[in-house]
C-alpha positions, 0 to 999 in steps of 0.5 A: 883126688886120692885123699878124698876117695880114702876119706868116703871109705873111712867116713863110713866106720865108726870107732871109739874117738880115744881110741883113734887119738891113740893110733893117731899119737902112734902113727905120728911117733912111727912117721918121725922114726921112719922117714925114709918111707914115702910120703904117699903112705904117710899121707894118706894114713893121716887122712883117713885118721882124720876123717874117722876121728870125725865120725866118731864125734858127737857134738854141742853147740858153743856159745859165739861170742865176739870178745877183748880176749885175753890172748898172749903176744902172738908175734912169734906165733909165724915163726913157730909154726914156720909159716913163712908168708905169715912171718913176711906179712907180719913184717910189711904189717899186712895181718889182721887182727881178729877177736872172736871166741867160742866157749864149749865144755869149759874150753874158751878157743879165739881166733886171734889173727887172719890173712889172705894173700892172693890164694893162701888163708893164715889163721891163728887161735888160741885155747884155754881151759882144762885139756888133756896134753900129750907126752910133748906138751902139745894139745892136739885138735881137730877141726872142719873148713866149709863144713867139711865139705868132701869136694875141698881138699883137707877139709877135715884136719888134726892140728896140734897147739903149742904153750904159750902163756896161760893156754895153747897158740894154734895155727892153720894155713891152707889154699882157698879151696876154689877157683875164684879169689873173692876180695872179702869174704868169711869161711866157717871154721869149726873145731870138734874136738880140743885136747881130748874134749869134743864139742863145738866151737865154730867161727866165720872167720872174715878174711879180706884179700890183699892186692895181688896180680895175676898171669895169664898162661896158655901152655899144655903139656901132655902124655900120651900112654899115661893118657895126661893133659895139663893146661896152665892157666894162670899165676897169683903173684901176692905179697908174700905167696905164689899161686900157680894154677891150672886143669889137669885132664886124667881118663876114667882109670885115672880118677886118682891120678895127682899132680905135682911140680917142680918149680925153679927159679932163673938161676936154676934153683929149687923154690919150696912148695908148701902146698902141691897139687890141690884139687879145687874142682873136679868134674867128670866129662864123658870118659874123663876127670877134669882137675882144677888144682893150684900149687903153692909158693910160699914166697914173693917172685915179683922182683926175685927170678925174671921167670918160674920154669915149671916141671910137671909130673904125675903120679898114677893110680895104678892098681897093684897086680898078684901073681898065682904061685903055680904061675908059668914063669917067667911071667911079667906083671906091669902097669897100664899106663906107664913103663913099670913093671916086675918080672917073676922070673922063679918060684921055689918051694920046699917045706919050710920056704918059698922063694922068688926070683925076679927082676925090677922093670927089665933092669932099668933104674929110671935115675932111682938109686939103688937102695929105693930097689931094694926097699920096694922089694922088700915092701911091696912084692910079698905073699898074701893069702888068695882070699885076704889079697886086698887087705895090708897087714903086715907081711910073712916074714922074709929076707931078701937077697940082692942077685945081680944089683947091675941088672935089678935081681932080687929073691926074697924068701918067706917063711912058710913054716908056721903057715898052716894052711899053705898051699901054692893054691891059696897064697899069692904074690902082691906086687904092689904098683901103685907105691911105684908110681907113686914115686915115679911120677910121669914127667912131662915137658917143662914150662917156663913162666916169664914175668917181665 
């Protein structure tokens, strides 16, 4: 839900399409030196680059054309992307080949290879023609599903293509973006711009459902200050994925709430999700916001584990909070809807620093490890001018200084020095809560699946 809410704002700006290509280039260099940063930010950065570069597009249609392209032997193609379901469907012989080519601005793109198993859809394609690569050798692209439709999830992508042979192999994996699973169908596929070049090369990309079974559940789990119902309504056991879908019910305030799960096996083990809480269909009934999402494992279970144990949690939209700097302390600042919260417990000031005391959710570590404490602090409770308070910038330099680590105190200090126009009326402190709820999901009671 949260993806969809950056990319309405984001659709709106128009830039220069080089210019987002650059800061999209950076922003992946910066994501792979930064790891330890936490993947809701990274995310939702990738999405709004995506949806600006597509309004900054113009386009022209391809010629379509249903050809015997000359395309490279894509058998490690899989394993290159780590796709893990096309590699085992690749190997019960269940993909299907396809030949389709689409021809714009001198560059030829074919769709080479399909599958859809229960809810997962694969596609591989190649490119030829004279792209612009980038420092590693990859040619990036970005493409639509359903016409870029704002109701599905990653509807709006930016892909990147390896060399092989004399073009580029790309690949795409993605959930079908609805409810039900027809048994053959087609869905428009249309990449706006490759290796630099914008055009058109759109497809009706045929897929046919492979044999797939399906659990019936009928399990809730709920939360009652979070104000969070689950329903699980059903499994998909295909040949090589495992679909697990159900109806999430958030409050109006919750609109922005995510799911995710956790999912392990009978033996206690972790299974991998490839794709976690997709929203699917999202209505909006009274004084509340009903998800229809699916979770994906990219494996088989029929035969693997005798039952899935499933441990729901949800990730608030929670807004962040400011704290005046002639505040009474100590003052504290918490989140509506789960046990979060920040204490200001002193505010310093002298002529060249300001300096806060506070401490971290009354000293409980909610099973976080320490160092996550202080990367928060140092990250998310920082001064912002009073009238620029909702703009992210990078922060007024400052140092912080672990008080009690038993007891979560901290006190970061800023430089004020160079800041003009400070005055304890015109500057704030940003507490930002939402990254904390973000990695500190509501837990709700587990679900067991049996499939025998």
């Amino acid at each position: 839900m949260e993806k969809n809410s950056f990319q309405e704002a984001y659709e709106k700006i128009e830039v220069p399409q080089e210019d987002v290509l650059k800061s999209i280039r950076k922003g992946r260099n910066r994501a792979d030196s930064d790891a330890h940063k936490t993947k809701k930010k990274t995310a939702i950065w990738s999405s709004v680059a995506a949806a600006t570069l597509f309004v900054s597009s113009s386009f022209l249609s391809p010629s379509l054309s249903h050809v015997m392209a000359d395309v490279p032997i894509l058998g490690k193609v899989y394993e290159t992307f780590n796709d893990s379901v096309g590699i085992s469907l690749q190997s019960q012989e269940l993909i299907t080949e396809l030949n389709q080519t689409a021809s714009s601005k001198g560059i030829d793109v074919s769709i080479t290879n399909a599958y859809y198993d229960g809810a997962v859809v694969g596609v591989t394609f190649k490119a030829k023609g004279k792209m612009n690569t980038e420092d590693n050798g990859q040619v990036a692209g970005f493409y639509e599903i359903f016409d870029g439709n704002e109701g599905i999830s990653d509807s709006k992508e930016y892909v990147h293509m390896e060399p092989a042979d004399d073009g580029y192999i790309g690949h795409i994996q993605l959930s079908y973006p609805k409810s039900e699973l027809p048994s053959d169908t087609t869905f428009p596929l249309e990449f706006k711009t490759i290796g630099g070049q914008e055009g058109s090369w759109r497809f009706d990309v045929p897929i046919k459902q492979l044999p797939y079974e399906t659990v019936t559940l009928d399990q809730e789990r709920s939360d009652e200050l979070s104000d969070v119902n689950v329903h699980f309504d059903s499994v998909i056991l295909g040949k090589a994925s495992t679909a697990i879908n159900y109806t999430a019910t958030f409050p109006v305030q919750g609109k922005h709430d995510q799911m995710r799960l956790e999912v392990y096996d009978d033996k206690g083990n972790e299974m991998n999700l490839s794709m976690d809480g997709i929203d699917l269909e999202t209505t909006k009934n009274g004084d509340q916001y009903i998800v229809k999402g699916r979770s994906i494992l990219p494996q088989s279970v029929i035969g693997e584990t005798k039952y899935l144990e499933i441990h729901p949690k949800v990730a608030l939209n929670t807004k962040d909070q400011f704290v005046p700097l002639n505040a009474s302390t100590p003052t504290e600042v918490k989140a509506a809807r789960q046990n979060l919260s920040v204490t200001i417990e002193d505010i310093t000031v002298d002529d060249n620093t300001l300096a806060v005391d506070f401490q971290w959710n009354n000293g409980d570590a909610v099973n976080k490890d320490f160092s996550f404490f202080k990367d928060f602090v140092q990250h998310d409770v920082i001064l912002v001018k009073a009238s620029e308070k909702e703009i992210y910038e990078e922060p007024i330099k400052h140092s912080v200084k672990t008080l009690q680590k038993d007891e979560l105190r901290f006190r970061s200090t800023f430089d004020i020095s160079q800041l003009d126009d400070f005055s304890l009326n015109s500057y704030v402190l940003r507490a930002e809560l939402g990254s904390l709820s973000a990695n500190i999901p509501v837990e709700l009671d587990e679900v067991k699946i049996e499939l025998e």
